[in-house]
N, C-alpha and C positions, 0 to 999 in steps of 0.2 A: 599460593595464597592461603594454603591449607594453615599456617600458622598465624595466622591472624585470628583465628576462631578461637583462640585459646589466649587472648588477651582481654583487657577490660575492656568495657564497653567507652570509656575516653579516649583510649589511645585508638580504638579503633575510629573513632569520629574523628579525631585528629589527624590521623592517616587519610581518611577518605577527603578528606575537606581539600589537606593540601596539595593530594593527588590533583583530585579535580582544577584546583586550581593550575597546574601546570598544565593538562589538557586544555583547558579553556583559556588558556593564557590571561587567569586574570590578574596579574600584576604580583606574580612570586617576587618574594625579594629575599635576598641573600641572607636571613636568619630563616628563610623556608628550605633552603638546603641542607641548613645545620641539624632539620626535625627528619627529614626522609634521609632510605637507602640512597646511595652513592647511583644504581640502577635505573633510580626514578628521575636524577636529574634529565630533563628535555636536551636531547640533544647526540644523545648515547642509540645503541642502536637496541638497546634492552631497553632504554622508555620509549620508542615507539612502538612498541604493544600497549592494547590500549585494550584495559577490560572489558570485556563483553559479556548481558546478560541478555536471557532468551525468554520473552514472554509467551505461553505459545509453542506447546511441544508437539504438536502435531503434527504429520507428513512432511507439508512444507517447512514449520518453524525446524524441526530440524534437520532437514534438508540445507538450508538457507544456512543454521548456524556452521554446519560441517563448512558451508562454503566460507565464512567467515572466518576457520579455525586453518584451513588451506590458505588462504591469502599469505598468511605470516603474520600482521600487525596485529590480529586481536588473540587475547586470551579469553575464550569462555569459559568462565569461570562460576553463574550460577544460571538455572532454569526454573521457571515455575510454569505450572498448569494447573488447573482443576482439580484433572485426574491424576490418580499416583501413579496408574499405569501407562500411563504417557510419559509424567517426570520423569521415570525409571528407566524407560528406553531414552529417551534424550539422553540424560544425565550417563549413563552407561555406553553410548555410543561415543559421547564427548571427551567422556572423563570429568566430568563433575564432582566434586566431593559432596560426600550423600549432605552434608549437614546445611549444604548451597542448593539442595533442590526443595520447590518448594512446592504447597501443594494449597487446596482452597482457593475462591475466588478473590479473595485479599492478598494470597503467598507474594504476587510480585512487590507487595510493599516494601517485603524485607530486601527479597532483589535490589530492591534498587538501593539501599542501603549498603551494597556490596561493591557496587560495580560504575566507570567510568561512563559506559553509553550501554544502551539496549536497544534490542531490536522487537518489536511489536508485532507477533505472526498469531495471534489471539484472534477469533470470531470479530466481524468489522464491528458488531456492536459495540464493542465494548474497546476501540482504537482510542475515542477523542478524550476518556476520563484515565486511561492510560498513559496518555500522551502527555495530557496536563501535569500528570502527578510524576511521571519521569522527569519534563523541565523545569518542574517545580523542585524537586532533588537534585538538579545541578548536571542531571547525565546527560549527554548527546543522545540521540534519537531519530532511529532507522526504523519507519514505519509500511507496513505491507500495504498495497491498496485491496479494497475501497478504503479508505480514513475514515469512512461514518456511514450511517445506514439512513441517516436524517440531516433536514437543514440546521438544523441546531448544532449536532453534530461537527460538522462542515466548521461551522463558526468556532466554533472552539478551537478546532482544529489551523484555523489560521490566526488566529491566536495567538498559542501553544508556539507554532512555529515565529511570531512575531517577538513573543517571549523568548526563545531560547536566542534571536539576534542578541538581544539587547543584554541578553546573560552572558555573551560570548559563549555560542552553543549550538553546537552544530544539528542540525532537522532536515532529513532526507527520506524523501516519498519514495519509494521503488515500483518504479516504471520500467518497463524494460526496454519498450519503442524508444525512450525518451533517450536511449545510451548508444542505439544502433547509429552505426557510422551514413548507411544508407540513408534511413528517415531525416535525420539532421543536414544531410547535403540538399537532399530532393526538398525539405521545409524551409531551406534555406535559398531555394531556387525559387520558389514561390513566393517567398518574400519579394523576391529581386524582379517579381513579375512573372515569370516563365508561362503562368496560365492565362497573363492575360484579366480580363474582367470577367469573377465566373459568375455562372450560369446555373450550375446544379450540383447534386453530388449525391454520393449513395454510400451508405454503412450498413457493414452486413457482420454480424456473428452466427455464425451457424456451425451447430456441432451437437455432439451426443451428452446426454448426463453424463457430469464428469463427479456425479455425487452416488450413483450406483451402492457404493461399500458403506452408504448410513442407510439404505433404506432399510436393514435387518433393524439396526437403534429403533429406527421410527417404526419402526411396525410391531416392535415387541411392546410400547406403552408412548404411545404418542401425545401424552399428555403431562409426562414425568418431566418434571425439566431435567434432569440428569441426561436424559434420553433426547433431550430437546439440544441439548449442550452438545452431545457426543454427534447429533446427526445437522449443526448447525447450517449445512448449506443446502440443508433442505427446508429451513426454518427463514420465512418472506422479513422476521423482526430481526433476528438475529445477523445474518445475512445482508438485507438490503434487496432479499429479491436476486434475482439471474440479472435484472438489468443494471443493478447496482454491483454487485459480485464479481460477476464476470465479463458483462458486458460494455464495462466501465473503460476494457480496453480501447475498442475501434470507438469509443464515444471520444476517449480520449484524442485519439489523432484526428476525430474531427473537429475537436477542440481546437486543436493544432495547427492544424490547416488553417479554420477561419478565424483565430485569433482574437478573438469578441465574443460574447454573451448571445445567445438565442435570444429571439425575443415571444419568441412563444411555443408552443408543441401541444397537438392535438395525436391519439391513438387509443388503439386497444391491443387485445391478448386473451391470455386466460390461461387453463390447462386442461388440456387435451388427451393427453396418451398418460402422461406422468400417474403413477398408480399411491405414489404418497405424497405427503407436506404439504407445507400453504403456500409456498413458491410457483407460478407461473410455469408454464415451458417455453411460451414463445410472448413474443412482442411486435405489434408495428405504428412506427410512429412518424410521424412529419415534424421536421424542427424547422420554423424560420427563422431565419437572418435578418439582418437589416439588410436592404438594396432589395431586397426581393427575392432573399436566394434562398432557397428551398433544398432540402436535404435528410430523402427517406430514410429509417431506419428499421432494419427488423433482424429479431435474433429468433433461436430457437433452440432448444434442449432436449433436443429427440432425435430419432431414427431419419436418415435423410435421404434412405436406401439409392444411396450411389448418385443422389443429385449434384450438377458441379453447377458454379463454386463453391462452396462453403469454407470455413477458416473465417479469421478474422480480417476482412477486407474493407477497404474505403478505395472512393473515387469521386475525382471532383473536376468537372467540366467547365475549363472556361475559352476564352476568345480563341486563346492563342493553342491550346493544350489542352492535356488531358493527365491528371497524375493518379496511377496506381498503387495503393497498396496492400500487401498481401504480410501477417502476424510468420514470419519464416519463411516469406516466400520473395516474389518480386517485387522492388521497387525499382518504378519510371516516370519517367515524365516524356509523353509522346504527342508530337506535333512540332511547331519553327522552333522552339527551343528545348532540342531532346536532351535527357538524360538518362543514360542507360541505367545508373544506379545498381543494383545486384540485391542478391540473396543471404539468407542470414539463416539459415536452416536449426541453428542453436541458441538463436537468439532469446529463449524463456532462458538459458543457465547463464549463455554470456551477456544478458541483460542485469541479470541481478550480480554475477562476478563485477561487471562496471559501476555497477551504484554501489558495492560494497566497495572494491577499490577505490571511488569520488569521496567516499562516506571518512575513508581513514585519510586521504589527504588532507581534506578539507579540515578533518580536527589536526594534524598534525601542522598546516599551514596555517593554522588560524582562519580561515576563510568560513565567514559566521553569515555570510549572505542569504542564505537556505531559497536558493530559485527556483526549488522544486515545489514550495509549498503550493504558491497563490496556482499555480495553471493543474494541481492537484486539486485545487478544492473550486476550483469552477468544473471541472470534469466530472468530479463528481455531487455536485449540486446541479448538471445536464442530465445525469441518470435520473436521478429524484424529481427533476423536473416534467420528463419522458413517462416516469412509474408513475406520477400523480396525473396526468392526465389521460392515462389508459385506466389509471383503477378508476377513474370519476370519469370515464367517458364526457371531456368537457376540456375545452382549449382552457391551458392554464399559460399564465404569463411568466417572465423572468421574474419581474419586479414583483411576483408572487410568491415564488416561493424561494429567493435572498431572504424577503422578510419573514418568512415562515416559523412560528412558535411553535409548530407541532415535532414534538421528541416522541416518538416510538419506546414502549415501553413493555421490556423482553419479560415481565411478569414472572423472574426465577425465583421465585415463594420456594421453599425446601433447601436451597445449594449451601452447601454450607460455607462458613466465610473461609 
């Protein structure tokens, strides 16, 4: 794609338009053949590569993109970050041509000026106005979770994905429970009944700082936003908080399980051990259901010195059963209707290898349904729901914060664009 950069700025629009349009199948017609390579006709096995750009060079974003550049179907073709020494490694690991990597808080605009679909591995704050401005360019769109750090957010966010149906555009959450072979059988046994009418249930994250390598950032000027940007998971705005970040997992699958809206949640937390940032260490919260069903919740971000279980675990209690599950570990369903189910010990890489391999079908089939969105943006308006009633010490309702006007605001005075 390296020769495209040395063309006008028309032909290059013109190229990209009509790209797009055979990706999104929207209705090329046989003088659209006559303007593209022989390569890009749909249908060859050189146009299902499908350009890929990477927002987001940090550990996971490029992590994530390498898995994207294995697959086969995509070419990565441009990256932007903040930092240039993020760009740099991305971009050199990738193979990027330097004049594709971008830098500043605006770089991904050009991005997306280059490229067929992008994937969003960017600080959560900043997912839902990223997301918007990609389906508004015409790209497909692989977004990391959480999608938003607020209810506003959220709303955008369903949106955004509501928008790229109707563009013929494909919008994919990456979940990685959501791909495992186990959880889909065992959620699908529950459907069928297997529990019975439940009764209770429990979610648990527990595990160590997995943000350890920014506390140097935060400690050397914890009020620089530069420093605020670089140690972002330790930052409660930026972030979303531990319960919104990371705990957004097992919220998820409780999501899952009961298949409807909380209708309330009362808790607390704080920080405890944690020696920097405005983020929490631990959390405990009580979510109800409708029928009565009650469903604890508590995470923690510290030392557990050899407590079991910890991981990311759910269980949920009803007549008939009992179903277990464990982030890599067991899933069951135990009681008159067992299911042995199994283990997934790699499920964080073969989690996202499957949303990336659903992510290129789906554009290459045309299939513009995006069913990831909506159970993505209730799961995480449950974290936000959880975080607003532990930091206000005060039962907060559903129908409270769906409607919620309050956007979080990351205050980056200095970054430059």
């Amino acid at each position: 794609m390296a020769e495209c950069e040395k063309t006008t700025n028309t032909i290059n629009s013109q190229k990209r338009i009509t790209r797009r349009r055979f990706i999104a199948g929207a209705g090329a017609t046989a003088l659209s053949f006559t303007v593209v390579k022989p390569s890009l006709v749909r249908g060859t096995e050189a146009n299902s590569k499908v350009d890929l750009g990477l927002i987001g060079c940090g550990g996971r974003g490029t992590w994530i993109a390498e898995l994207f550049a294995q697959h086969g179907g995509y070419n990565v073709v441009a990256v932007a970050d903040y930092f240039q020494d993020r760009v740099d490694g991305a971009g050199g690991k990738l193979g990027v041509d330097d004049a594709r990597c971008y830098t500043g808080l605006s770089g991904y605009r050009k991005l997306l000026e280059k490229v067929d679909a992008v994937a969003i591995e960017s600080p959560p704050y900043f997912h839902p106005q990223q997301a918007a401005e990609a389906v508004d360019a015409g790209c497909h769109t692989y977004v990391a979770k959480p999608i938003a750090v607020d209810a506003p957010g959220c709303r955008s966010i369903g949106d955004s994905g509501k928008k790229a149906t109707s563009k013929k555009l494909c919008f994919l959450i990456d979940f990685q429970t959501r791909a495992d072979k186990f959880y889909i059988e065992a959620l699908k046994r529950v459907r069928d009944g297997a529990l019975g009418k439940f009764a209770f249930g429990e979610a648990i994250y527990h595990a160590g700082c997995p943000f350890k390598r920014m506390y140097k950032s935060w400690q050397e000027a914890p009020n620089d936003s530069e420093n605020r940007l670089r140690a972002w998971g330790l930052d409660r705005i930026l972030s979303g908080d531990i319960i919104t970040e990371q705990n957004i997992h097992t919220l998820d699958v409780m999501s899952w399980i009961m298949d409807q809206e909380p209708v309330w949640a009362v808790g607390t937390g704080g920080r405890t051990v944690r020696p920097v940032g405005t983020c929490w260490d631990h959390f405990a919260i009580l979510f109800e259901y409708p029928n009565n069903v009650g469903i604890t919740f508590s995470s923690r971000q510290m030392d557990g010195h050899g407590t079991q279980p910890e991981g990311i675990r759910n269980r949920m209690f009803g007549a008939k059963g009992i179903l277990e599950t464990e982030y890599g570990g067991q899933v069951i369903i135990r009681g008159k209707n067992f299911y042995r189910g199994g283990r997934s010990p790699g499920i964080y890489k073969e989690g996202a290898v499957a949303n990336i391999a659903a992510f290129h079908k789906n554009i290459i089939s045309k299939n513009f349904d995006n069913t990831t969105v909506a159970p993505s943006v209730r799961s995480n308006l449950i974290t936000i729901l959880g975080r607003t009633a532990a930091y206000e010490r005060r039962k907060v309702t559903w129908d409270e914060i769906i409607k919620s006007k309050k956007k979080l605001d990351g205050n980056l005075k200095g970054l430059k664009a």
